[in-house]
C-alpha positions as CSV (number, residue, x, y, z in Angstrom):
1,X,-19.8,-25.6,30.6
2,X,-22.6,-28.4,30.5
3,X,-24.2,-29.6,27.3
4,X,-27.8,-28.2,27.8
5,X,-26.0,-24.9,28.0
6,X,-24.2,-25.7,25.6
7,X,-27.4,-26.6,23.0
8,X,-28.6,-23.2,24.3
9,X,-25.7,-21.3,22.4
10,X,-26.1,-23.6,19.0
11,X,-29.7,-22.8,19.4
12,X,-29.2,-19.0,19.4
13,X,-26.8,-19.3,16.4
14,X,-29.0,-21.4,14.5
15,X,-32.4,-18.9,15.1
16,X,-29.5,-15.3,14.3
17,X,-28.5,-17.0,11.1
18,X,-32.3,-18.3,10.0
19,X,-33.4,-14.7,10.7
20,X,-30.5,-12.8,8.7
21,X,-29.6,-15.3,5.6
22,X,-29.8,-18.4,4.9
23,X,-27.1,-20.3,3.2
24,X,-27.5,-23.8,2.7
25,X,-23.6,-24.6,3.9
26,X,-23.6,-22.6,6.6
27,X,-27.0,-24.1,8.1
28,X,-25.5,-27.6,7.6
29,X,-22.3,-26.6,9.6
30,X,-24.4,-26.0,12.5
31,X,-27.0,-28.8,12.4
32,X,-24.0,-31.0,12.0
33,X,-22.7,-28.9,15.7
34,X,-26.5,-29.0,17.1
35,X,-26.6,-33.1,16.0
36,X,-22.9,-33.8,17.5
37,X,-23.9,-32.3,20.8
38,X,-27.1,-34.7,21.0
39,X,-24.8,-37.8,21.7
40,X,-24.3,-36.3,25.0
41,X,-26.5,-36.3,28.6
42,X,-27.2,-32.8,29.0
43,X,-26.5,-32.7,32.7
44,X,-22.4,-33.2,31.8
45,X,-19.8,-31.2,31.3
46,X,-18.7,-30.5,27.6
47,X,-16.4,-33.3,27.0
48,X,-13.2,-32.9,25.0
49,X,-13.8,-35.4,22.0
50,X,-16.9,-33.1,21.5
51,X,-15.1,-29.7,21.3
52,X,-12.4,-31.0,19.1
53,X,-15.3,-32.0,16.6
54,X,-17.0,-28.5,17.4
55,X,-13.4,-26.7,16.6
56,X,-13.1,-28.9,13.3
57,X,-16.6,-27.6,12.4
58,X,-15.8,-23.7,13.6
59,X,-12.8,-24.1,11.1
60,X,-14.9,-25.2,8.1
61,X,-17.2,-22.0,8.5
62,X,-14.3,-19.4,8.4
63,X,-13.0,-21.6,5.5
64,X,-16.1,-21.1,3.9
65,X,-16.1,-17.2,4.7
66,X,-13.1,-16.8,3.8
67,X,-14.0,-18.3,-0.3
68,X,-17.3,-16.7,0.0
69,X,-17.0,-13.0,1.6
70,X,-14.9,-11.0,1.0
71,X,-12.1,-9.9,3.8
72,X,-13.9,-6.4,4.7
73,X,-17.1,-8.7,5.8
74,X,-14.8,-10.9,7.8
75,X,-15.4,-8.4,11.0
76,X,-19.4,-8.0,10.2
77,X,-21.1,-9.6,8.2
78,X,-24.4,-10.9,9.7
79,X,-23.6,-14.3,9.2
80,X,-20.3,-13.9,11.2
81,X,-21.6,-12.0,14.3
82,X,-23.5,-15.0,15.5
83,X,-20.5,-17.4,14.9
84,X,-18.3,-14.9,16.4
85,X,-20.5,-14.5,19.5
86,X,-20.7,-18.3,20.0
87,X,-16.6,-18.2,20.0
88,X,-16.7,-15.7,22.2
89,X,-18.7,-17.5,24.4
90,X,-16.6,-21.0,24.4
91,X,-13.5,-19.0,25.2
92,X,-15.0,-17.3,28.4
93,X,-15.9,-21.3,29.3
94,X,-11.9,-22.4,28.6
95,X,-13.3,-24.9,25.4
96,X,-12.0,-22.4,22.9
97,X,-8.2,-20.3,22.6
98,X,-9.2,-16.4,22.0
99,X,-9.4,-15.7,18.0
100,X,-9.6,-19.5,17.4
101,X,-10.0,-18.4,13.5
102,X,-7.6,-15.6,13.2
103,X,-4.7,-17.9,12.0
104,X,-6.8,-19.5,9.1
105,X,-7.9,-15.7,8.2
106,X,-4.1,-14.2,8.3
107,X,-3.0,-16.7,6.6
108,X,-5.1,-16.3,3.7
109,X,-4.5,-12.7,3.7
110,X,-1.5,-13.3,3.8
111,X,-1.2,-15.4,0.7
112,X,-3.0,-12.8,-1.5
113,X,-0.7,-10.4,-0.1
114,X,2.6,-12.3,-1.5
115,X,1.3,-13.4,-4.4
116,X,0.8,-10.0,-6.2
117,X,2.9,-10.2,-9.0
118,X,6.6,-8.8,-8.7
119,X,6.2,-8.4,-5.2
120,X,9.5,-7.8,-3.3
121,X,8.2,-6.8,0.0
122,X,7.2,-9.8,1.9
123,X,3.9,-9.2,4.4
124,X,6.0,-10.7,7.3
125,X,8.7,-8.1,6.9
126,X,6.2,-4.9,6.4
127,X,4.5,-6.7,9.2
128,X,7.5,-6.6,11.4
129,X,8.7,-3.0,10.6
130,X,5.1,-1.7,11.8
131,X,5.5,-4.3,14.8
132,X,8.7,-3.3,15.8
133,X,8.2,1.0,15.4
134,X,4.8,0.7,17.6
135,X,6.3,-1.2,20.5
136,X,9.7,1.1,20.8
137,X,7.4,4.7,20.2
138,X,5.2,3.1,23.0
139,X,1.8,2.4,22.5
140,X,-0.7,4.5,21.3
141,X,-3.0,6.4,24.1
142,X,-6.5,6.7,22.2
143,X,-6.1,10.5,22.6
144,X,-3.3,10.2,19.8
145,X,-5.1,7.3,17.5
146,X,-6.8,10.4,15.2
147,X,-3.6,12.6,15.6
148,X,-0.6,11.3,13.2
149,X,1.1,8.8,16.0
150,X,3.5,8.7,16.8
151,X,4.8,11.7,15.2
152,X,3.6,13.8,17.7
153,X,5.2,12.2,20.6
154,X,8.5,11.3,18.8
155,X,8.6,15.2,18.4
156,X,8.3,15.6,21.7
157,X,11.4,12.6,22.7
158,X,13.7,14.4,20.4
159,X,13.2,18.3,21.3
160,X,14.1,17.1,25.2
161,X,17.5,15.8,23.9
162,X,18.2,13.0,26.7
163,X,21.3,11.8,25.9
164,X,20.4,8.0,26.9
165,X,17.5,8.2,24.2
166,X,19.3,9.1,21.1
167,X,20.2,5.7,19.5
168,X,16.9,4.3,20.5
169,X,15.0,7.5,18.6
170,X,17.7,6.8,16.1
171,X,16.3,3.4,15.1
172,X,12.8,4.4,15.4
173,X,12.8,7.2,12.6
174,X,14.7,4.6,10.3
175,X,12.2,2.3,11.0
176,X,9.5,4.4,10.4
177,X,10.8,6.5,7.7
178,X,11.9,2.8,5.9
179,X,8.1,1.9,6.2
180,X,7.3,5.2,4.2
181,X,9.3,4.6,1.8
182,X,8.4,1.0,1.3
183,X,4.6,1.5,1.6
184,X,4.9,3.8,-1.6
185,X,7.4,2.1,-3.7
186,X,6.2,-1.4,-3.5
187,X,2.6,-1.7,-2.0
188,X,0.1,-1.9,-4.9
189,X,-3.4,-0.5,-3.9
190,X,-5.0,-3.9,-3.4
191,X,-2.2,-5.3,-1.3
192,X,-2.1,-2.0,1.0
193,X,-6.2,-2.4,1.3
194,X,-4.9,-5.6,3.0
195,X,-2.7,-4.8,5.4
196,X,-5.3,-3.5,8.0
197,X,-6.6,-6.8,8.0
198,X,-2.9,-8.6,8.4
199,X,-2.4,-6.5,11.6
200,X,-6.1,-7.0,12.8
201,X,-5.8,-11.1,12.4
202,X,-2.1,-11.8,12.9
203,X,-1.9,-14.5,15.8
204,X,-1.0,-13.9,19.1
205,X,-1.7,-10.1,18.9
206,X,-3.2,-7.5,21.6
207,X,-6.2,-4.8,20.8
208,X,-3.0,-2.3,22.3
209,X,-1.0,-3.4,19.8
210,X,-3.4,-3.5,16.9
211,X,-5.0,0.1,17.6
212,X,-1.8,1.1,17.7
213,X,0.0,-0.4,14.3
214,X,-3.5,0.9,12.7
215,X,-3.1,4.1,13.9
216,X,0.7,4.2,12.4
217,X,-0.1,2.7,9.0
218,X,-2.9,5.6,8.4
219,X,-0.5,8.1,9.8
220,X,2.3,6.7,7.0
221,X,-1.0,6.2,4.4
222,X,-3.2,8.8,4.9
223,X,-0.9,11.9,6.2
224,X,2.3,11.8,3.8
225,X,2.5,15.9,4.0
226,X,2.9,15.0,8.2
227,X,5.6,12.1,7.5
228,X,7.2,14.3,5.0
229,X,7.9,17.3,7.6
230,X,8.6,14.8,10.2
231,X,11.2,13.2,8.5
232,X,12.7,16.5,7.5
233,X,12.9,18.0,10.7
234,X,14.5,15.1,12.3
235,X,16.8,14.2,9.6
236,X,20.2,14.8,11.2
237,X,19.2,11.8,13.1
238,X,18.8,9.5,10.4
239,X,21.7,6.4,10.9
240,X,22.0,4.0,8.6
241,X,23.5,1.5,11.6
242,X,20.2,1.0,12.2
243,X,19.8,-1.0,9.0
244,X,22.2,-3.5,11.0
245,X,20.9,-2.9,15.0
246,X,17.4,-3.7,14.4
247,X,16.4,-7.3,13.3
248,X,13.2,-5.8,11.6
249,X,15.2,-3.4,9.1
250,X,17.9,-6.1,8.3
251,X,15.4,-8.1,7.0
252,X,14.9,-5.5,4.4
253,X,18.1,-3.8,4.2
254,X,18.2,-5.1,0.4
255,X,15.6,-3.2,-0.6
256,X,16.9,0.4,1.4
257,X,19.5,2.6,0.2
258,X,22.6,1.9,2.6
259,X,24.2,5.7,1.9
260,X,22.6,7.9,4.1
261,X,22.6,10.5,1.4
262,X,20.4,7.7,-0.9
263,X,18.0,7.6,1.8
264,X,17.3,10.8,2.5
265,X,16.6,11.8,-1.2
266,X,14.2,8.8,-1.4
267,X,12.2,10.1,1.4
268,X,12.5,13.9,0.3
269,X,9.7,15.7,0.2
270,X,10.2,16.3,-3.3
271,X,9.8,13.3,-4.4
272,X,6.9,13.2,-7.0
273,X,5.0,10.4,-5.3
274,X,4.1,10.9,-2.5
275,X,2.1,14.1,-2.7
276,X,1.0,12.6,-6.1
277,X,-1.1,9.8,-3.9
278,X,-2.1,12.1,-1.3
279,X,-3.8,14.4,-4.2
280,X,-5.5,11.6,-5.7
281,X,-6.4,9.0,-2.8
282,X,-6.6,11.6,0.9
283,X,-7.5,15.2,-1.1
284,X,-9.6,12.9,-3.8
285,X,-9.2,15.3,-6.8
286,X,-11.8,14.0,-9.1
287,X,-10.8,16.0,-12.2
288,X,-8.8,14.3,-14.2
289,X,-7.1,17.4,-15.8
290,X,-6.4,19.3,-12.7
291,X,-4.6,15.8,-11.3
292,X,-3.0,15.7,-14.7
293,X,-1.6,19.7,-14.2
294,X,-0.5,18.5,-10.8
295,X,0.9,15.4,-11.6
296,X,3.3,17.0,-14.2
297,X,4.0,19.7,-11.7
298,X,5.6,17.5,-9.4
299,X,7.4,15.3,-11.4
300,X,9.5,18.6,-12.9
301,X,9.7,19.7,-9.0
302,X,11.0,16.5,-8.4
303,X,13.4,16.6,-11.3
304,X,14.5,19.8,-10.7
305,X,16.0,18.4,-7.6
306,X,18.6,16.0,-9.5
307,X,21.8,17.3,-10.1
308,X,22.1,16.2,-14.0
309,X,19.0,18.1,-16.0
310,X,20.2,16.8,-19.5
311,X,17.9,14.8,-21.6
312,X,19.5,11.7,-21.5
313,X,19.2,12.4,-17.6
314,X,15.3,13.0,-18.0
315,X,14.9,9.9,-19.6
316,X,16.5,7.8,-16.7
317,X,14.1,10.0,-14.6
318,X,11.1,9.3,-16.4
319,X,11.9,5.2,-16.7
320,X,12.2,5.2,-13.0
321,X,8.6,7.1,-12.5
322,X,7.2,4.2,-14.9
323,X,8.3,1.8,-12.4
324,X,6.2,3.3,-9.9
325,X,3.0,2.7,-12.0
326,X,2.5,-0.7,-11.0
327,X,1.5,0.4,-7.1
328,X,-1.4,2.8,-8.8
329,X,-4.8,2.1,-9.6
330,X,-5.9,2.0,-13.1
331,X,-6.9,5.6,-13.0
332,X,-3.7,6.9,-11.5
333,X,-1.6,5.2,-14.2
334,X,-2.9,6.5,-16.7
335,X,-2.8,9.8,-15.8
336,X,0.9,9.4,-14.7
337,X,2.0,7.7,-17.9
338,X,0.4,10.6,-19.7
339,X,2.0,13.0,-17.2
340,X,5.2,11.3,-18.0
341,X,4.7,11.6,-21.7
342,X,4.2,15.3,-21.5
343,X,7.0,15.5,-19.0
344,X,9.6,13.9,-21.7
345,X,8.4,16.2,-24.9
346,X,8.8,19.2,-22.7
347,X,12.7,18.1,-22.0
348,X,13.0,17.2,-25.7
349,X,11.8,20.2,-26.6
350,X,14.1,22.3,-24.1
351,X,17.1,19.9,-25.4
352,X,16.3,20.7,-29.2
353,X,16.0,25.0,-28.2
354,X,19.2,24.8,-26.2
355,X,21.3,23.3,-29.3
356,X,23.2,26.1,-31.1
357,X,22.7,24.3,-34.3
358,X,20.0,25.2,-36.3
359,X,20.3,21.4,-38.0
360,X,22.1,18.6,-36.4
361,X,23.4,18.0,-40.8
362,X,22.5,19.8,-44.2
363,X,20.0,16.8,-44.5
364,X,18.3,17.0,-41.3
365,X,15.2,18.4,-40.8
366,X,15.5,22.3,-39.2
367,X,15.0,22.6,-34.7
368,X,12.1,24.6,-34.7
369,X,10.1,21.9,-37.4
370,X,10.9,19.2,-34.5
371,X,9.9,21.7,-31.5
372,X,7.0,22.5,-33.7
373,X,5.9,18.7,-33.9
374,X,7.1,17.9,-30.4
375,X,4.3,20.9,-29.3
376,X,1.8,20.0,-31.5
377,X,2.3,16.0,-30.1
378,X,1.9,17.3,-26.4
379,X,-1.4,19.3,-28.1
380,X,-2.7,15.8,-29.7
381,X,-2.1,14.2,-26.1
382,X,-4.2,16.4,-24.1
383,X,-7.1,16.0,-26.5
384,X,-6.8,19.2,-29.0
385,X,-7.2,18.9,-32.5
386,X,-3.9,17.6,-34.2
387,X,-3.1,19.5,-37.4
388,X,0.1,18.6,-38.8
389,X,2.1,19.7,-41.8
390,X,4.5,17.6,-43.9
391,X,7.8,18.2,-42.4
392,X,6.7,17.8,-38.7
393,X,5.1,14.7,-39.6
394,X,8.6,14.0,-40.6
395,X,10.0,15.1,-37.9
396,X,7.7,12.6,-35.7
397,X,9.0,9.8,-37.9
398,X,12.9,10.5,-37.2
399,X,15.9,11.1,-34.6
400,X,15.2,11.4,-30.9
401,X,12.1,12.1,-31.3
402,X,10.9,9.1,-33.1
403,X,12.6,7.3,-30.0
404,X,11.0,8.9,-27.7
405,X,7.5,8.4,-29.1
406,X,8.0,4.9,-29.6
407,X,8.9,4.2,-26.3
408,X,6.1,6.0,-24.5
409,X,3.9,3.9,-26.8
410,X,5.5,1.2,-26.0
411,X,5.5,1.8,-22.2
412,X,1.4,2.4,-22.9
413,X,1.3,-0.7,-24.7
414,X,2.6,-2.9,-21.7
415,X,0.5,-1.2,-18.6
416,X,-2.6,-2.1,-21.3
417,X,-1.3,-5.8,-21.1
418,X,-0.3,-6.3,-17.5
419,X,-3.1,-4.0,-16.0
420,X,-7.1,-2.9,-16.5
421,X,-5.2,0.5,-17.9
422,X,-7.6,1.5,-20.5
């Protein structure tokens, strides 16, 4: 490329960026590009020592963007659609590598991503189990980009039963199931807004490969009820030498049940959470009642699945649920912490009506006053009037259930500290 054609391009990025915004930073990064390119007779080629100061420059603006817009403008914006058609046109000329500022982008993805608090699943490693699934399903055809890939196909590779496929299937549904899993018990909302943009900047990465990781992380995001049935159907091929075999799953083997029997009732279809998100974020239920209904629904569906149904056995329940509240949005954990609250008077209440004893000691306040004020709690927590008597405000004050009321309060009291939970 020769300099004249070269001050044509600057001159078209100056004139698209006057005419859309004008930000004083950005208009100084390229007059310091347009003054840099006068040192030089127009009639040469576009020497090196000039491009490195031009890459320098390039790397300053998508610095800037990446302080000053926000990562969903990255692609758009209209001041990066000139800069990103100037690029485009160095590369064709061989004075610029393809996706020059994709590194400097990923990377600051990247360090939002790992710096979420209590984050346990590093972007590298979801990163690779997404990498890894795409390119042994094959890559997606655009026919299958709207239509839950790979699922679809994968259905297809195990109803023809070819013998030499098996263990290669075999480590594909652990790979993807393991990304389920993961996706939902450790990627809060903010982190999984980012990981489009991980796979969309990563370094060194093809539009194949891209469409098709996208394409798989809204399949696992967006279509649980799809996953769910998948995973189901095919579960007699689940192996958990796969956690061993394939690089990308023993890099997270410490956070993945190694009992096959563990990991299939983490990725059960009963499990609360996952139709819990796809009611809230894909079916965008909007009342916060009816989500409430559903949400306490599923958590007794769930826990009707568990072998030990005693109180003390609810309560282990319930303190795992809380754990999951940090991956919600403010909305959702409040809702589930109330769900959960409801969830754990119902089983006290059951616990107090299945006790022969009328009193647990001659002292003791009689089982129907506590179910009474147990009731009459769940009433005050969805909002009703509370109207209580003497001896169930008693009741609230002693035992089991004054436990259990302080510790929900106390679980409320630390989502309002570490979160916008209101």
């Amino acid at each position: 490329m020769k300099v004249g054609e070269f001050n044509r391009l600057i001159d078209e990025l100056e004139e698209k960026i006057l005419l859309e915004k004008s930000v004083d930073e950005v208009i100084r990064l390229v007059t310091r590009i347009k003054e840099l390119a006068k040192m030089y007779d127009e009639e040469h080629d576009v020497p090196s020592e000039m491009i490195g100061s031009v890459q320098e420059i390039i790397h300053q603006f998508w610095s800037w963007s990446a302080h000053h817009l926000s990562f969903e403008q990255w692609h758009n914006d209209a001041l990066v659609i000139p800069w990103l058609t100037f690029q485009k046109q160095l590369f064709k000329a061989g004075l610029l590598e393809r996706d020059f500022h994709h590194s400097l982008l990923f990377q600051e993805l990247k360090n939002r991503y790992d710096s979420v608090s209590d984050n346990q699943l590093k972007s590298t490693e979801l990163l690779s189990l997404l990498t890894c699934a795409s390119r042994m399903s094959g890559y997606a055809r655009l026919d299958e980009l709207d239509n839950s890939y790979p699922l679809l196909r994968l259905n297809e590779c195990f109803s023809a039963k070819r013998s030499q496929e098996t263990q290669k299937l075999k480590d594909i549904l652990f790979l993807l199931q393991s990304s389920f899993y993961l996706l939902y018990k450790h990627c809060t909302v903010a982190q999984l807004h980012l990981i489009p943009y991980l796979i969309y900047f990563r370094q060194n990465t093809t539009d194949e490969e891209r469409r098709s990781e996208l394409a798989m992380f809204k399949t696992l995001t967006e279509k649980a009820t799809d996953c769910l049935n998948f995973f189901h159907m095919q579960k007699d091929y689940i192996d958990t030498r796969s956690l061993k075999m394939v690089d990308a799953l023993s890099q997270v083997a410490h956070l993945i049940p190694n009992r096959r029997g563990d990991f299939l009732q983490i990725t059960n279809h009963c499990r609360w959470i996952y139709p819990f998100i796809q009611k809230s974020r894909i079916d965008l239920i909007m009342n916060d009642d009816v989500l409430l209904d559903e949400t306490l629904r599923l958590l007794e569906l769930d826990f009707d699945t568990q072998k030990d149904k005693s109180y003390p056995a609810a309560l282990d329940f319930t303190a795992a649920a809380q754990k999951q509240i940090r991956t919600l949005t403010s909305r959702e954990a409040k809702l589930v912490h109330t769900a959960i609250t409801l969830f754990s008077l119902d089983k006290y209440i059951k616990q107090r009506q299945e006790d022969i004893r009328p009193k647990h000691s001659f002292l003791s306040l009689s089982r129907a006053t506590k179910c009474q004020a147990a009731e009459k709690w769940k009433n005050s927590i969805r909002g009703m009037p509370l109207s209580i008597g003497f001896f169930e405000k008693m009741a609230l004050n002693q035992g089991r259930l004054k436990q259990l009321i302080e510790s929900l309060d106390e679980q409320e009291r630390e989502l309002k500290v570490s979160s916008d939970f209101k």
